[in-house]
N, C-alpha and C positions, 0 to 999 in steps of 0.2 A: 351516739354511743361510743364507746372506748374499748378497742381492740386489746388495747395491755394496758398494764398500769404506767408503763412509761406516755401514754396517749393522757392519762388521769392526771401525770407528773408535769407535762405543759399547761394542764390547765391551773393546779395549785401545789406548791413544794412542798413536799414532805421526804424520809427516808425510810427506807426499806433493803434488807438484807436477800438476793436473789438465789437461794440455797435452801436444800431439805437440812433441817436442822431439826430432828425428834426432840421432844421435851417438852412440859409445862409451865415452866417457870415462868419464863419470860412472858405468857401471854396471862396470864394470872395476877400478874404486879399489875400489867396494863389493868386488864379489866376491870382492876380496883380503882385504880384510877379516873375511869370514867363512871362508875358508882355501880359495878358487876351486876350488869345487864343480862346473861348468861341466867344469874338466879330468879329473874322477873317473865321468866317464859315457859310452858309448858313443850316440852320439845318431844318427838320420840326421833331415837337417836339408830344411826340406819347405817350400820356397816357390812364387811363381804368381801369376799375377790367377788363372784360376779353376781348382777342381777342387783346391786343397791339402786343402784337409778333408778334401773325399771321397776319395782318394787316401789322406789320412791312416787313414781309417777302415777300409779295404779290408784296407791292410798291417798295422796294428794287429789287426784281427780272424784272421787269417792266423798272426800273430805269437803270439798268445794261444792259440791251436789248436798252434802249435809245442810250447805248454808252457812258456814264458817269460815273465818278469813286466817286462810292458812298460807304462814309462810317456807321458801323452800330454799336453801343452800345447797347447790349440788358444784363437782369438780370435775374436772375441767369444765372452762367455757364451751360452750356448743359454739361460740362466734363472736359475742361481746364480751367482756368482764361482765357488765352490767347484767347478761342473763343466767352467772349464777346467783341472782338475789332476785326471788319473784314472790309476788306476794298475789295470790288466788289469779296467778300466770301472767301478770302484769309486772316488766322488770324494776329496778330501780334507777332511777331517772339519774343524767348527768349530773345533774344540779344537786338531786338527793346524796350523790357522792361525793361531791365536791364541799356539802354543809357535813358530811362526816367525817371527812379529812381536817375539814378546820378544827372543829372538836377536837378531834383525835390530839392535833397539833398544840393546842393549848393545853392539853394533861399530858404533855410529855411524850408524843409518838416520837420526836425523833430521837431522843435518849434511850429508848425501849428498848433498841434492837431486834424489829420484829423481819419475820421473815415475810415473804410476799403471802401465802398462806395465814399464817398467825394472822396479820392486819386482815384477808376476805373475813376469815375468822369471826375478829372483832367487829366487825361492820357489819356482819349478820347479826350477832345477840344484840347491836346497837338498834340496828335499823328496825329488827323484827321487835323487840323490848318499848323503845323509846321515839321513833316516828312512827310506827305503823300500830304498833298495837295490836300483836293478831293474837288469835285464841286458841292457835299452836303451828309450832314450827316444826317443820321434817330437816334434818341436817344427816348429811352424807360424808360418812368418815372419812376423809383425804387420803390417809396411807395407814395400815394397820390396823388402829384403834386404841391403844394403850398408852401410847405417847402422843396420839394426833392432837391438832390444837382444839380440835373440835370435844375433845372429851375432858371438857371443866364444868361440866354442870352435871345436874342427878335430871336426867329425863324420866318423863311417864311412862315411860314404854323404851328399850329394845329392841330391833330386831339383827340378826346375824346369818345374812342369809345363807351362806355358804363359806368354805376356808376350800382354800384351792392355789396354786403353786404361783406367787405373785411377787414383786418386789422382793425376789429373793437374797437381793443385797443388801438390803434395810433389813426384812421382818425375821431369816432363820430359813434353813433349805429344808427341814423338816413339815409335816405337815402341822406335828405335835407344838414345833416352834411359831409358825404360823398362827395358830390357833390360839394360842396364847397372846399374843397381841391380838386379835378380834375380840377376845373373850375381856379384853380390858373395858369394854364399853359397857360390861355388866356391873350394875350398881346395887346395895343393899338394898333387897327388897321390892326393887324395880323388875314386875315383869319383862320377859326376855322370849321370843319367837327367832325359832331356828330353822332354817331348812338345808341342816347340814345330815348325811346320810353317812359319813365313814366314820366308822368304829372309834378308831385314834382321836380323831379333832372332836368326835362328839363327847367321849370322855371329859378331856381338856373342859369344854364349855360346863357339861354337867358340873364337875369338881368345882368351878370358879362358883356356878349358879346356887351350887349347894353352901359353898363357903361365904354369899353373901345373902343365904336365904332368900335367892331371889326364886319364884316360881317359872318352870320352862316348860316351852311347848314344844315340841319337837314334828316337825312334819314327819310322816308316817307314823305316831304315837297319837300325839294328843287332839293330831288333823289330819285329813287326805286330802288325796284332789285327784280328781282323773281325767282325762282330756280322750273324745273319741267324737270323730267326726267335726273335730271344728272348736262343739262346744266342752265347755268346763263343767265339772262337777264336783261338788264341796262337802266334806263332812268332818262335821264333831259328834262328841256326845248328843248333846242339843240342838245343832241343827242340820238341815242335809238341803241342800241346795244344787238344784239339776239344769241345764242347757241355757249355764252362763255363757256367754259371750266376751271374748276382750280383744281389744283393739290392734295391740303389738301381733307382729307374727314371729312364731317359732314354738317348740313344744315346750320348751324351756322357758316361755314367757307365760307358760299355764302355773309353772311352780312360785312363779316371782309374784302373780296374781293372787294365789291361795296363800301366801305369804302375808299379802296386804286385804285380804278377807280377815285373816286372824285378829290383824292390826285392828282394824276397823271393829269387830266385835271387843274385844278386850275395853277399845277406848271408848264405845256408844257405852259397855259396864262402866266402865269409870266414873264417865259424867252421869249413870243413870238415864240415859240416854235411851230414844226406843231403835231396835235395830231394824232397820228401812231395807228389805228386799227390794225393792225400785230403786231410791237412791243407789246401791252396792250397784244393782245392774247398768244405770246410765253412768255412773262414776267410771265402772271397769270397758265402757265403750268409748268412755270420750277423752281415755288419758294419750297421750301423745308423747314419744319419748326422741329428740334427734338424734341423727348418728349412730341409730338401732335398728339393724334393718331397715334404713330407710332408704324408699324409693324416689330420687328426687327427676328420675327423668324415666319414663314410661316406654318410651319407644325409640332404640332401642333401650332395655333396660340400666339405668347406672344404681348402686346401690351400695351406699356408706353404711360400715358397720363397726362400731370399736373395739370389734374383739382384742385384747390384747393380751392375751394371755392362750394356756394350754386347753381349759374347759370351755372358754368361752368360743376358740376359733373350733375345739367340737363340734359345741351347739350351731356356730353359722356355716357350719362344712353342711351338716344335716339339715338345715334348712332352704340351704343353697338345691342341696337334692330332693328334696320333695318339691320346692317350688320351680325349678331351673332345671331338671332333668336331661330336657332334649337341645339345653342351646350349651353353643361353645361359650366357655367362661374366662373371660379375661380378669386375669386379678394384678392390682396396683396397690404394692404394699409397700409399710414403712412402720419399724418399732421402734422399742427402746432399747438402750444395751442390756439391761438387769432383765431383760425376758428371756423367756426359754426360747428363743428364738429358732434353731434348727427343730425343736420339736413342731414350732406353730408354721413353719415354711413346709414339712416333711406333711402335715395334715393339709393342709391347702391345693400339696401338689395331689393329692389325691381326688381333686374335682376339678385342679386349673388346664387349660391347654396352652394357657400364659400367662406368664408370670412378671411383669415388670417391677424390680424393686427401684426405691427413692429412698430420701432422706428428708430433714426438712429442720427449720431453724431455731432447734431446740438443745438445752445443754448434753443429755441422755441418751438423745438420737443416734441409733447406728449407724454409721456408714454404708450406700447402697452399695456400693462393691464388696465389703465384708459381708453382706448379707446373700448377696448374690453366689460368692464362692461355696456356703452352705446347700444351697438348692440345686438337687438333683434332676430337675424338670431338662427338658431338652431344649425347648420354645422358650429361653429368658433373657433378660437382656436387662442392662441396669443405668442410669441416670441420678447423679448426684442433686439435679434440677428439681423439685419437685413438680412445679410450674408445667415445665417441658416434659417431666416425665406420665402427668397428666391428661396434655395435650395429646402425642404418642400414645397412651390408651387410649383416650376416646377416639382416634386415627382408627386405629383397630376394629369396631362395630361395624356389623354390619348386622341384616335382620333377623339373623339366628344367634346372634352373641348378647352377655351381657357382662357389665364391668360390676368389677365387685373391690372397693377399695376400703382396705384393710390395715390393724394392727398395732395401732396407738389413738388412743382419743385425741389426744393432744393433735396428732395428725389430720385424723379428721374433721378438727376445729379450724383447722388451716385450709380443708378440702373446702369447709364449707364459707369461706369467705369469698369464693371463685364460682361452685356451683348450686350455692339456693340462693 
């Protein structure tokens, strides 16, 4: 499998532009080109600052329990390129990528000027449309939603799971500004599931929803969900569903779950479909999400999370302390510059006893010394290495400690090339 696309680019030439470039154009010419694949697939289309993945993974797991060969584009890599294209969890093979490069190359890829994004892009609506054939794709909006490469088609479904302070360099420092690139993923007519709760950004979505008659759900409106003791609880009008179970942990993976219940109901209506209380329940036990809370070494504890943002390092501050209360918590972190970054170091220090910040080999990546002068922590210490500044945490354990490494996916796609 293939780490980068530079790994892809020894195997067969093509060009690519390695830069966030917002816009449509350019992948829209392409995808004419190879005969807009993009309009040959039934997609529901899955944006957010957080909880798209996980959300993604829920419905996807669910979906796969239906018996249908659903495929899934998610961003970043968890470890390969190849494992953001999986079709019913099976990724897409070197060789499958290499036969859509050549493609790609005879209608003109290297004239296109697409960005590295634009071309995964294209090779999802190719792959899922035209070699695999599946009977719906989940795709995960890259950055925003309004300009992403991922919003050229009219999906069956929406969802939005939340608007939260992200990519404040690209999308607007506003939440209302925010919100408005999410809400770009809303199409005429295309139902839309939201589990956005603030006044401001939920406006934003309504007005868009309203302006393209699309119908919306709103969590706490048109669905609940309540979490006690573990299990999940679900209601709409029509149906009330008690002592779900789901696989991810944190309280916050109860909301991204009833998220992809909704999902799932709307689309068993679509197809006419019957709705399967079994299927839902093994679907919501068997989804798997990396780099989410995940525990990949047991004793003592080490655990990748990608919070990278201000809500999400919330949600893993708060799970950190229901699950990890009594042990010392070493934390090994590394973001991006366009983060809120003193916010998400200033909440961390509130469950760390140590802090070791890094960097890692990314355009965006902060500097660990810049990141280090922000942290008021006492116990910190900084490493430009990532490697070594790794090594050094886990030095650190001993049988009441646990490592909590944090703050960029893109990071943790790097972590996990070393420890799974």
């Amino acid at each position: 499998m293939f780490l980068s696309f530079k790994d892809l680019q020894e195997k067969v030439n093509f060009t690519i532009k390695n830069e966030i470039n917002l816009g449509l154009d350019r992948i829209v010419q392409f995808l004419e080109k190879v005969g807009s694949p993009q309009n040959q697939i039934k997609v529901v289309h899955i944006g957010g600052t957080n909880g798209k993945g996980s959300t993604l993974r829920f419905l996807e797991s669910v979906l796969i329990e239906s018996g249908l060969a659903v495929g899934v584009f998610h961003s970043p890599a968890y470890r390969f390129i190849n494992d953001q294209l999986a079709v019913n969890g099976t990724y897409i093979t070197d060789e499958e990528m290499v036969e859509i490069i050549h493609v790609f190359n005879e209608h003109g890829l290297a004239e296109a000027g697409l960005t590295e994004f634009e071309l995964q892009t294209a090779m999802a609506f190719y792959y899922f449309a035209t070699i695999k054939k599946v009977d719906i794709a989940l795709l995960e909006v890259g950055l925003g939603g309004r300009e992403d490469s991922t919003n050229v088609m009219t999906p069956i479904l929406s969802i939005i799971t939340n608007v939260g302070h992200d990519h404040i360099g690209f999308l607007g420092t506003s939440v209302e500004e925010i919100a408005h690139h999410k809400a770009g993923i809303i199409k005429r007519r295309v139902p839309v599931i939201s589990g956005e709760q603030k006044p401001d950004a939920k406006e934003v979505i309504q007005k868009e929803a309203l302006m393209k008659e699309s119908p919306v759900y709103f969590m706490e409106e048109e669905f609940s969900y309540g979490m006690e003791k573990g299990k999940l609880s679900f209601r709409t009008v029509q149906i009330n569903l008690e002592e779900l179970e789901i696989s991810l942990q944190g309280e916050h993976q109860a909301a991204n779950a009833s998220l992809a219940i909704m999902a799932y109901i709307l689309l068993m209506d679509n197809w006419a479909m019957e709705f399967d209380e079994q299927v839902l329940k093994a679907g919501l036990m068997k989804a798997e999400h990396p780099g989410r809370f995940e525990l990949v070494q047991k004793n003592p504890p080490i655990i990748l999370d990608g919070a990278h943002n201000e809500e999400a390092v919330d949600a893993l501050v708060n799970t950190i302390k229901i699950n990890f209360s009594n042990k010392r918590v070493v934390v090994l972190f590394s973001a991006l510059k366009d983060k809120p970054i003193e916010l998400m170091v200033r909440k961390l220090e509130n469950i760390a006893d140590e802090i070791i910040f890094t960097t890692f080999n990314f355009p965006r990546a902060a500097r660990a010394e810049d990141v280090f002068q922000v942290s008021k922590l006492q116990k910190k210490e900084f490493e430009e290495d990532w490697k070594t500044a790794l090594q050094t945490a886990i030095s650190r354990l001993d049988d009441n400690s646990v490592l909590l490494i944090t703050g960029s996916l893109y990071f943790i796609s790097d972590i996990r090339t070393i420890l799974t």
